[in-house]
N, CA, C and O atoms as a Maestro MAE file, in Angstrom:
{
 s_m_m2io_version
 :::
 2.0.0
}

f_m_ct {
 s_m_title
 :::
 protein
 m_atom[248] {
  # First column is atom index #
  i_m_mmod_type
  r_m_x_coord
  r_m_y_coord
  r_m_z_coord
  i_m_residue_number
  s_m_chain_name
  s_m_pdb_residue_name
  s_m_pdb_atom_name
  i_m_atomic_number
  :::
  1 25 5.593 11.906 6.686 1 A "UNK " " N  " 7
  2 3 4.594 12.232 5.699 1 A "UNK " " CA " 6
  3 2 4.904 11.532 4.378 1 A "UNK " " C  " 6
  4 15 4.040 10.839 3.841 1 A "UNK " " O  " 8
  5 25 6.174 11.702 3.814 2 A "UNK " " N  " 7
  6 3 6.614 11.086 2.705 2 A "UNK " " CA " 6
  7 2 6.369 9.238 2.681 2 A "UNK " " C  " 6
  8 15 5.681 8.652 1.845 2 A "UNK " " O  " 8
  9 25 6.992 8.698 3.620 3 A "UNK " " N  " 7
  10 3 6.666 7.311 3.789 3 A "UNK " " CA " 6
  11 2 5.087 7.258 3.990 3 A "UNK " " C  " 6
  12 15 4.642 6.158 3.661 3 A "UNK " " O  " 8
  13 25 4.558 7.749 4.238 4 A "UNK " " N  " 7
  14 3 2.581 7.543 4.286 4 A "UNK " " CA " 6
  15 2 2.134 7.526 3.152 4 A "UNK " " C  " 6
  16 15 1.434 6.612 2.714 4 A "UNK " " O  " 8
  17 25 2.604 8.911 2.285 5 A "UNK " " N  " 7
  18 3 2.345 8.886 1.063 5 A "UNK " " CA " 6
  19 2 2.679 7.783 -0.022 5 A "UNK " " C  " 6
  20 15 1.874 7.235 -0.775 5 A "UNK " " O  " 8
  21 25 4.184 7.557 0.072 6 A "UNK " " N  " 7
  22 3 4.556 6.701 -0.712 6 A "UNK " " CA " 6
  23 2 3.820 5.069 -0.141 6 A "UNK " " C  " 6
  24 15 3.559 4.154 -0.923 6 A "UNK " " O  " 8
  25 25 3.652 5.028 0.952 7 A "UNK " " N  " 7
  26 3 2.828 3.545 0.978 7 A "UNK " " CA " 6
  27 2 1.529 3.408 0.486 7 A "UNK " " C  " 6
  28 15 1.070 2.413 -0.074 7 A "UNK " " O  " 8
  29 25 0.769 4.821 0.805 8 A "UNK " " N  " 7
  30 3 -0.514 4.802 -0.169 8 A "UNK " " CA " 6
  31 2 -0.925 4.920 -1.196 8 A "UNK " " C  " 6
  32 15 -2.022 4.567 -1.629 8 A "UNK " " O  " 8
  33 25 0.167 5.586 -1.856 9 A "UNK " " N  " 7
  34 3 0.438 5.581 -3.442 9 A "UNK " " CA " 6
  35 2 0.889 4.062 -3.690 9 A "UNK " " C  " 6
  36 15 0.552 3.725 -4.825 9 A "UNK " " O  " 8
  37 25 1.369 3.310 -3.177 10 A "UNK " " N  " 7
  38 3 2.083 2.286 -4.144 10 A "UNK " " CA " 6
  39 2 1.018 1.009 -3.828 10 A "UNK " " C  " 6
  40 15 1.178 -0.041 -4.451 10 A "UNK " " O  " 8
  41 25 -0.204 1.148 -2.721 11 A "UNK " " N  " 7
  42 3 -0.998 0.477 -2.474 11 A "UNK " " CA " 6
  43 2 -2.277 0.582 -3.653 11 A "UNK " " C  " 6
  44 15 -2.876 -0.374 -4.145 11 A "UNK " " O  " 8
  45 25 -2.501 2.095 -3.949 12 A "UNK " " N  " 7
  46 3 -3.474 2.045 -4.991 12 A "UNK " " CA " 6
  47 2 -3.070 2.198 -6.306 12 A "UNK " " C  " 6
  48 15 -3.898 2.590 -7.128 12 A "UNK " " O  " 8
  49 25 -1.850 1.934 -6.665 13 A "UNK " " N  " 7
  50 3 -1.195 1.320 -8.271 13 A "UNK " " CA " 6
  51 2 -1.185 -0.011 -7.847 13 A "UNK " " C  " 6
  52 15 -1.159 -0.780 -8.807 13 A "UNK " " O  " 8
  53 25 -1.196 -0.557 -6.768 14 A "UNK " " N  " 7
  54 3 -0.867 -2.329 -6.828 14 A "UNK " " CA " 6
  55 2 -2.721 -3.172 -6.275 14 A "UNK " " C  " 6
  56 15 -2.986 -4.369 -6.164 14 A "UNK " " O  " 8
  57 25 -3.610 -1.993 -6.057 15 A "UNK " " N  " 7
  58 3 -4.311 -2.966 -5.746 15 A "UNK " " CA " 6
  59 2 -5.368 -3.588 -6.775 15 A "UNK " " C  " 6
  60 15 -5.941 -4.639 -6.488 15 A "UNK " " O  " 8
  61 25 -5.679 -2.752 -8.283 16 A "UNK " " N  " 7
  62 3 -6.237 -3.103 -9.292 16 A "UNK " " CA " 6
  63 2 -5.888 -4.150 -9.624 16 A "UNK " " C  " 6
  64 15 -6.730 -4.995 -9.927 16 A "UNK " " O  " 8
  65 25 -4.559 -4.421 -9.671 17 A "UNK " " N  " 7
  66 3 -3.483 -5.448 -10.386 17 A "UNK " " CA " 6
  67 2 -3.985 -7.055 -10.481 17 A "UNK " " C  " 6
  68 15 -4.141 -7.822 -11.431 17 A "UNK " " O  " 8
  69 25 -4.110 -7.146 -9.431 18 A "UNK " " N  " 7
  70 3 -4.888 -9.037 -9.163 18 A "UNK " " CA " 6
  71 2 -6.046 -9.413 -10.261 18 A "UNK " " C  " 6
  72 15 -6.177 -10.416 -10.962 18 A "UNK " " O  " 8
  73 25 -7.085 -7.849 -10.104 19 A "UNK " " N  " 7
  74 3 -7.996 -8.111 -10.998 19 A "UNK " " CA " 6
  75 2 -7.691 -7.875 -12.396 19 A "UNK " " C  " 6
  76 15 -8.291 -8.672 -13.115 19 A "UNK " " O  " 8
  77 25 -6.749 -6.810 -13.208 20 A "UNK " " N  " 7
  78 3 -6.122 -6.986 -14.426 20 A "UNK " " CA " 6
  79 2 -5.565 -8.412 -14.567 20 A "UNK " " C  " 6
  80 15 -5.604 -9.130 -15.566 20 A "UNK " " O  " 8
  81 25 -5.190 -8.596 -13.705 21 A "UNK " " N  " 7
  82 3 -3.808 -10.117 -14.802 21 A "UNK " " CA " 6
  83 2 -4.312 -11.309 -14.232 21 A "UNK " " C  " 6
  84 15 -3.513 -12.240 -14.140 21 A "UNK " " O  " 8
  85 25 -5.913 -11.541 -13.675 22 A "UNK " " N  " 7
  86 3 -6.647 -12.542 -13.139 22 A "UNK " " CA " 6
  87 2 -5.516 -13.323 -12.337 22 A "UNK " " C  " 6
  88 15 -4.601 -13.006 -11.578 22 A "UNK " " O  " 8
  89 25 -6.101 -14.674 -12.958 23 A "UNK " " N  " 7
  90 3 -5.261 -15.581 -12.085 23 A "UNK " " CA " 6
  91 2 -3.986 -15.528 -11.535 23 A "UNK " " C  " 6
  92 15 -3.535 -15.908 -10.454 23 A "UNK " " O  " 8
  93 25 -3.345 -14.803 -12.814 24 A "UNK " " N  " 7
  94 3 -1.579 -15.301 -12.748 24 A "UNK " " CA " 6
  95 2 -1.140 -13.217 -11.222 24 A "UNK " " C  " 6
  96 15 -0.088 -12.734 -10.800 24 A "UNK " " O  " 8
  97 25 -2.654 -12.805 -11.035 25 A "UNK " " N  " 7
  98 3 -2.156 -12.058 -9.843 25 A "UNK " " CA " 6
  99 2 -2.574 -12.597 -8.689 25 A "UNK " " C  " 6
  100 15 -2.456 -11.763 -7.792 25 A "UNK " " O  " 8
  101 25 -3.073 -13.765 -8.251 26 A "UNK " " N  " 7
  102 3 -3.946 -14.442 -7.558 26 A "UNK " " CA " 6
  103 2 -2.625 -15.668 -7.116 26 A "UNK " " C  " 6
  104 15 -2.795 -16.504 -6.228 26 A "UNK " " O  " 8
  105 25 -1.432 -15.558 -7.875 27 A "UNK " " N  " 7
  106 3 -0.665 -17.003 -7.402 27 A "UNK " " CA " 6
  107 2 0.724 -16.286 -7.171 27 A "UNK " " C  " 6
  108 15 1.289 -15.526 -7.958 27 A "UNK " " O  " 8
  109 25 1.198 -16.736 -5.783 28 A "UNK " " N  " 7
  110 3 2.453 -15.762 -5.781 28 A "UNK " " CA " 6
  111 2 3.863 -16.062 -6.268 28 A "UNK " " C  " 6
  112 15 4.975 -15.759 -5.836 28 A "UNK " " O  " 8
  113 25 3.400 -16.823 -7.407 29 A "UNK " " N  " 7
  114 3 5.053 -17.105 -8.159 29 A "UNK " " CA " 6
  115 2 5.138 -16.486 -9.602 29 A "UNK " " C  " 6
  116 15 6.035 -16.623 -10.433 29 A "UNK " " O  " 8
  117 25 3.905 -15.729 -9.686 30 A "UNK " " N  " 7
  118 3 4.461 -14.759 -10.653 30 A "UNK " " CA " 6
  119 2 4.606 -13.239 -9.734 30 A "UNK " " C  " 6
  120 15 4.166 -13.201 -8.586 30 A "UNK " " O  " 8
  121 25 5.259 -12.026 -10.364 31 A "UNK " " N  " 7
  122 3 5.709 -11.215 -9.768 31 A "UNK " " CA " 6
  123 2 4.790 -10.132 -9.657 31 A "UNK " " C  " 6
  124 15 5.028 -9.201 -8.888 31 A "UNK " " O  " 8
  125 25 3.830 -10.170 -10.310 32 A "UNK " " N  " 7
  126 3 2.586 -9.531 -9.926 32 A "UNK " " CA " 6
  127 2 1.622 -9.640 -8.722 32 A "UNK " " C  " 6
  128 15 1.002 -8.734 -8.167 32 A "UNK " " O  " 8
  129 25 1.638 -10.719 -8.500 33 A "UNK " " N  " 7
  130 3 1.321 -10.978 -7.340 33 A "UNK " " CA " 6
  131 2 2.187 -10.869 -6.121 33 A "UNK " " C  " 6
  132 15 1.628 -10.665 -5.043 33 A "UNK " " O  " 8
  133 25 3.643 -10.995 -6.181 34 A "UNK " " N  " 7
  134 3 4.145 -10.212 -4.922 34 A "UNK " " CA " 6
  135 2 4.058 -9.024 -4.989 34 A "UNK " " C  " 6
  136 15 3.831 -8.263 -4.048 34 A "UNK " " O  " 8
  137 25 4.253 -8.706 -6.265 35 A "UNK " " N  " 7
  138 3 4.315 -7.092 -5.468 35 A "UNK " " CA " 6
  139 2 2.970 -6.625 -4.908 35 A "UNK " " C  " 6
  140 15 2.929 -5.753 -4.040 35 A "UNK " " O  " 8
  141 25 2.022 -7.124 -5.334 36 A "UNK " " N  " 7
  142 3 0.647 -6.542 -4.741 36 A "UNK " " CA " 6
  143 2 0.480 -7.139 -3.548 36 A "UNK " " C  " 6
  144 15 -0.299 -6.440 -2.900 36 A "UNK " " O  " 8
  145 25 0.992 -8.555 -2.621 37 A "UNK " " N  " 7
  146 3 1.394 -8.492 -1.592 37 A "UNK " " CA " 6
  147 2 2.432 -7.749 -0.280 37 A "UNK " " C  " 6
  148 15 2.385 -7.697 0.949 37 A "UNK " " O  " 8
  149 25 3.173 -7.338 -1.159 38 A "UNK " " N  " 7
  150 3 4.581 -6.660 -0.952 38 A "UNK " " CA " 6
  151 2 3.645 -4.882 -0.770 38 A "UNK " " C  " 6
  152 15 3.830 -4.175 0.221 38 A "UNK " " O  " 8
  153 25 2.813 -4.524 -1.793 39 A "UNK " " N  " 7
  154 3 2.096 -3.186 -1.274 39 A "UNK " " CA " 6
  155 2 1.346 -2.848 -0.247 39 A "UNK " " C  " 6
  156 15 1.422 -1.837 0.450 39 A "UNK " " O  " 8
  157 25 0.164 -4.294 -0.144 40 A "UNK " " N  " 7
  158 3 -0.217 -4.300 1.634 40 A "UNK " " CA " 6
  159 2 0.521 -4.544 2.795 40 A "UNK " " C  " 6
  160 15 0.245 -4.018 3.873 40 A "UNK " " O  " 8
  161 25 1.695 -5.529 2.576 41 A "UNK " " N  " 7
  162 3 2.682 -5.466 3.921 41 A "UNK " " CA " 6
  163 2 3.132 -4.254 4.321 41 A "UNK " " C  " 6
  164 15 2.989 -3.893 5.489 41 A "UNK " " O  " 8
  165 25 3.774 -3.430 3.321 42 A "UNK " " N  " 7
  166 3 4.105 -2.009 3.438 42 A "UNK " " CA " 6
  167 2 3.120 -1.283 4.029 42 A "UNK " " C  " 6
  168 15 3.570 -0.556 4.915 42 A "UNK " " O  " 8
  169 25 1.509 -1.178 3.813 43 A "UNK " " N  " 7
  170 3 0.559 -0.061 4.477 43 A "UNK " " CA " 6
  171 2 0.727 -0.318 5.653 43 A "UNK " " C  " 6
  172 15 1.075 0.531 6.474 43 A "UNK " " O  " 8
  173 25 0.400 -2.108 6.047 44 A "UNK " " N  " 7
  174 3 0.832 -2.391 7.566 44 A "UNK " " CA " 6
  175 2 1.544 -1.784 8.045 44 A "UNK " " C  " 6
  176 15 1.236 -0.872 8.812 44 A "UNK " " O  " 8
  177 25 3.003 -2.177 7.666 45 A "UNK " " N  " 7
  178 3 4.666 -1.940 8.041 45 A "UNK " " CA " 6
  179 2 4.396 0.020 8.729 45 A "UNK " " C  " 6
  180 15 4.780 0.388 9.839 45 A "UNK " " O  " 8
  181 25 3.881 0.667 7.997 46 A "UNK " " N  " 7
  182 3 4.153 1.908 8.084 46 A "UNK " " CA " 6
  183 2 2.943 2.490 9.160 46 A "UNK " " C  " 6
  184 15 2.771 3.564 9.737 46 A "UNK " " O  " 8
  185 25 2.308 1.367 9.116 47 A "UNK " " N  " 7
  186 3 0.899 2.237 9.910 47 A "UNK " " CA " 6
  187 2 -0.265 2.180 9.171 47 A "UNK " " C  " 6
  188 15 -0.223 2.202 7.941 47 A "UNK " " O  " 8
  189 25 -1.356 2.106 9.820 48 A "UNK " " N  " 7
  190 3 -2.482 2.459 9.489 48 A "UNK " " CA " 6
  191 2 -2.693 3.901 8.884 48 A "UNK " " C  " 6
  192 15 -1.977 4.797 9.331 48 A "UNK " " O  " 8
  193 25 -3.350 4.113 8.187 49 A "UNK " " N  " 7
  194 3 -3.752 5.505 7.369 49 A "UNK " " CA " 6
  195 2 -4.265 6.330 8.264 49 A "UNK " " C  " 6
  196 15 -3.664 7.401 8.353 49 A "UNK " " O  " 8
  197 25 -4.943 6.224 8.780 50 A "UNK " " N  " 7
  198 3 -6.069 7.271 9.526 50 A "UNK " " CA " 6
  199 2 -4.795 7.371 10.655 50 A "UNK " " C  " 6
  200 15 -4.551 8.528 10.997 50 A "UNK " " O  " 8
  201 25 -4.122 6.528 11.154 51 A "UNK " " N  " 7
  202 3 -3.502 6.809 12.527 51 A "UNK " " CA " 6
  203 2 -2.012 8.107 12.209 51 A "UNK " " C  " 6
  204 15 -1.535 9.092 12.773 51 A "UNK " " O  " 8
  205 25 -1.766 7.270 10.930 52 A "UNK " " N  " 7
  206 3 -0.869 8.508 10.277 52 A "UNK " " CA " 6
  207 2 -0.985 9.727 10.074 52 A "UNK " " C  " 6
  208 15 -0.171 10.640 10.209 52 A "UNK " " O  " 8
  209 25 -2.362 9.713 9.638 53 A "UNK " " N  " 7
  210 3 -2.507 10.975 9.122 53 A "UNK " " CA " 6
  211 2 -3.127 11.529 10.430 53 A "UNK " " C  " 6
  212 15 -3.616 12.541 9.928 53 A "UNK " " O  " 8
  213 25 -3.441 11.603 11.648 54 A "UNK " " N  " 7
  214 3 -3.502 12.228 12.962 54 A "UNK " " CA " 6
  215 2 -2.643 12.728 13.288 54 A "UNK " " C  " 6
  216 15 -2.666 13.819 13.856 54 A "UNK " " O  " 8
  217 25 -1.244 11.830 12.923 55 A "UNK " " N  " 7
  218 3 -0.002 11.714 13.260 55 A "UNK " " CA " 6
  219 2 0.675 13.042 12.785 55 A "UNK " " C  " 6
  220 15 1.204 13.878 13.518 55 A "UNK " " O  " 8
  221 25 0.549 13.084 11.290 56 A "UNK " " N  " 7
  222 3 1.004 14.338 10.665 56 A "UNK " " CA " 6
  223 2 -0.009 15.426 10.687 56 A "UNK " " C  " 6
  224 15 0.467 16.558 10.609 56 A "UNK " " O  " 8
  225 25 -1.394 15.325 10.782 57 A "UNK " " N  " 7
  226 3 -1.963 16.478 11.404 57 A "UNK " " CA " 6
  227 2 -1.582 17.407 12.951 57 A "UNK " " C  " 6
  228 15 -1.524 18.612 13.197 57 A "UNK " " O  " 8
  229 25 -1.430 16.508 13.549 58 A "UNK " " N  " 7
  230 3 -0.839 17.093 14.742 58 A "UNK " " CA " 6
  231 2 0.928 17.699 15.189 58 A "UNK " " C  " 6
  232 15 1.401 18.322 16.141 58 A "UNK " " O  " 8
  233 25 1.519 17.062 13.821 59 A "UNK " " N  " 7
  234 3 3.098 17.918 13.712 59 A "UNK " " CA " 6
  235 2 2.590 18.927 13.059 59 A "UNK " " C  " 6
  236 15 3.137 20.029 13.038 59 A "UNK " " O  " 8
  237 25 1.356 18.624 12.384 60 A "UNK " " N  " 7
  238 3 1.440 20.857 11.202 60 A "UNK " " CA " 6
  239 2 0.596 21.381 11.819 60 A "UNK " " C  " 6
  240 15 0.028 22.311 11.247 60 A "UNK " " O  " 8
  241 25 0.188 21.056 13.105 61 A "UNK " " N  " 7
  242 3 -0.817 21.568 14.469 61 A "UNK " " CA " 6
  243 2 -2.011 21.921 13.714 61 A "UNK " " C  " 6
  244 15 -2.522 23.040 13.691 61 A "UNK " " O  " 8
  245 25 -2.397 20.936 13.127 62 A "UNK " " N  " 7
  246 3 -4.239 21.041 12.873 62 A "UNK " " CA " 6
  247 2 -4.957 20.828 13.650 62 A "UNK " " C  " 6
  248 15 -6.162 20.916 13.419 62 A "UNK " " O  " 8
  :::
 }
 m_bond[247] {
  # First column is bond index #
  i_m_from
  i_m_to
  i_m_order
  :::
  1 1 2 1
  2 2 3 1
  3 3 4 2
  4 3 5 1
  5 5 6 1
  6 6 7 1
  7 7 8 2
  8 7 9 1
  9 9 10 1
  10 10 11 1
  11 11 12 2
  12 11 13 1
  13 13 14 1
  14 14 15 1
  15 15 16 2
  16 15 17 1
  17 17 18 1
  18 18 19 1
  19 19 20 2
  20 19 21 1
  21 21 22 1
  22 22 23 1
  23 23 24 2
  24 23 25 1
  25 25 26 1
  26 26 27 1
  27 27 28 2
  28 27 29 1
  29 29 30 1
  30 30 31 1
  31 31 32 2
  32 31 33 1
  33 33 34 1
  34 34 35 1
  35 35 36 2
  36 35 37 1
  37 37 38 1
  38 38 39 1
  39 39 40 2
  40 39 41 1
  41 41 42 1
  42 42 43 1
  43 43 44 2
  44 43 45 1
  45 45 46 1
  46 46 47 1
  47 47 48 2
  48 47 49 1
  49 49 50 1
  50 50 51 1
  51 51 52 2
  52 51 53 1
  53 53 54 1
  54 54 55 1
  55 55 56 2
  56 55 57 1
  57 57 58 1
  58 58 59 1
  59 59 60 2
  60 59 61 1
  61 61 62 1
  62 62 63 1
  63 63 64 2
  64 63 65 1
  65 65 66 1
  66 66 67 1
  67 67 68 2
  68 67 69 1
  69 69 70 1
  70 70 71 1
  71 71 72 2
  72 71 73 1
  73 73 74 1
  74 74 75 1
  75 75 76 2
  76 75 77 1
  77 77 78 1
  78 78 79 1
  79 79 80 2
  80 79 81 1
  81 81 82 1
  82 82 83 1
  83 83 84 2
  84 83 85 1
  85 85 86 1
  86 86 87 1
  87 87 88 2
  88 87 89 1
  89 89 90 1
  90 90 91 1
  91 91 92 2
  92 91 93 1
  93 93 94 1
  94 94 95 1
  95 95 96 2
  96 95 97 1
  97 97 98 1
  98 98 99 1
  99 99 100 2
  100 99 101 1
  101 101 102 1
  102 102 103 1
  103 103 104 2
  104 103 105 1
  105 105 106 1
  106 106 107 1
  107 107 108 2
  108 107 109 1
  109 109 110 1
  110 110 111 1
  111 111 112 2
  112 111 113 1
  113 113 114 1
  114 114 115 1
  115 115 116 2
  116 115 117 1
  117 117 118 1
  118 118 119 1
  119 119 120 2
  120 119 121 1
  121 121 122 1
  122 122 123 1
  123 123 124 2
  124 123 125 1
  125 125 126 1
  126 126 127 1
  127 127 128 2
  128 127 129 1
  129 129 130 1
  130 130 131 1
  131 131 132 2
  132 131 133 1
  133 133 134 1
  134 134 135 1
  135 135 136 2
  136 135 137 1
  137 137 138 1
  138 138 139 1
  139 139 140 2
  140 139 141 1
  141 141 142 1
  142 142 143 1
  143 143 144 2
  144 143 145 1
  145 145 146 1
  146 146 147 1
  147 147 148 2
  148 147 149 1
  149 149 150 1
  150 150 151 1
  151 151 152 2
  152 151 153 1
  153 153 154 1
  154 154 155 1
  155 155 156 2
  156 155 157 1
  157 157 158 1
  158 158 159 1
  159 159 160 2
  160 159 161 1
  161 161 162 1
  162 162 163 1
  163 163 164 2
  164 163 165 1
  165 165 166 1
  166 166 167 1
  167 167 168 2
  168 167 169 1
  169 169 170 1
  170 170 171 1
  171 171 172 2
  172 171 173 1
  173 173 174 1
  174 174 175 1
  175 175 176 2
  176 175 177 1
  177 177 178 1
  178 178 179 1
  179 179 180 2
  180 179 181 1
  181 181 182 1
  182 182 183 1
  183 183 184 2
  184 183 185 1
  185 185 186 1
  186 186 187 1
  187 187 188 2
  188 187 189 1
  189 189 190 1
  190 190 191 1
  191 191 192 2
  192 191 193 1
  193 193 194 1
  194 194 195 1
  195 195 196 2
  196 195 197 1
  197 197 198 1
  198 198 199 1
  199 199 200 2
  200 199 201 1
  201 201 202 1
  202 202 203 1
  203 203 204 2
  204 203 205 1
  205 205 206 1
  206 206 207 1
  207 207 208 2
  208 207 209 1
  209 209 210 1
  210 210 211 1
  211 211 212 2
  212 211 213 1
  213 213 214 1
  214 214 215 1
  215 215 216 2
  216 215 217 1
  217 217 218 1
  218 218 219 1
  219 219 220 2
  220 219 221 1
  221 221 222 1
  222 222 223 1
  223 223 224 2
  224 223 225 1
  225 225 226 1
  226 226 227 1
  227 227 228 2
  228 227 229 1
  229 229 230 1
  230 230 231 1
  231 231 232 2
  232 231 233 1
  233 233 234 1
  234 234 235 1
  235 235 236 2
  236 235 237 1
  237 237 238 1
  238 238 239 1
  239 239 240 2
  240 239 241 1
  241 241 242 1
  242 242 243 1
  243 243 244 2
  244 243 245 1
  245 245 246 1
  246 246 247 1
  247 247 248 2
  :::
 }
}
């Protein structure tokens, strides 16, 4: 549950980002732009959302 959360939390603080700092989040040699790459690898890495959250619905037997 904690790793779901924390990937979806750190996906919607990083996904505004590209469009705040325009270009320089659009090129990946400044560090704004990895990390907002680095936040979608992580949603991957951990799972899909919806599949997760089935996942932890069905350990708290919903």
């Amino acid at each position: 549950m904690a790793e779901t959360f924390r990937a979806e939390t750190r996906a919607r603080a990083a996904d505004p980002c590209p469009q705040l700092f325009g270009g320089y989040g659009s090129m990946l040699e400044y560090p704004i732009a990895r990390l907002h790459a680095d936040a979608r690898v992580t949603r991957l890495h951990v799972g899909t959302s919806e599949v997760m959250k089935v996942i932890v619905a069905e350990s708290l037997g919903l």
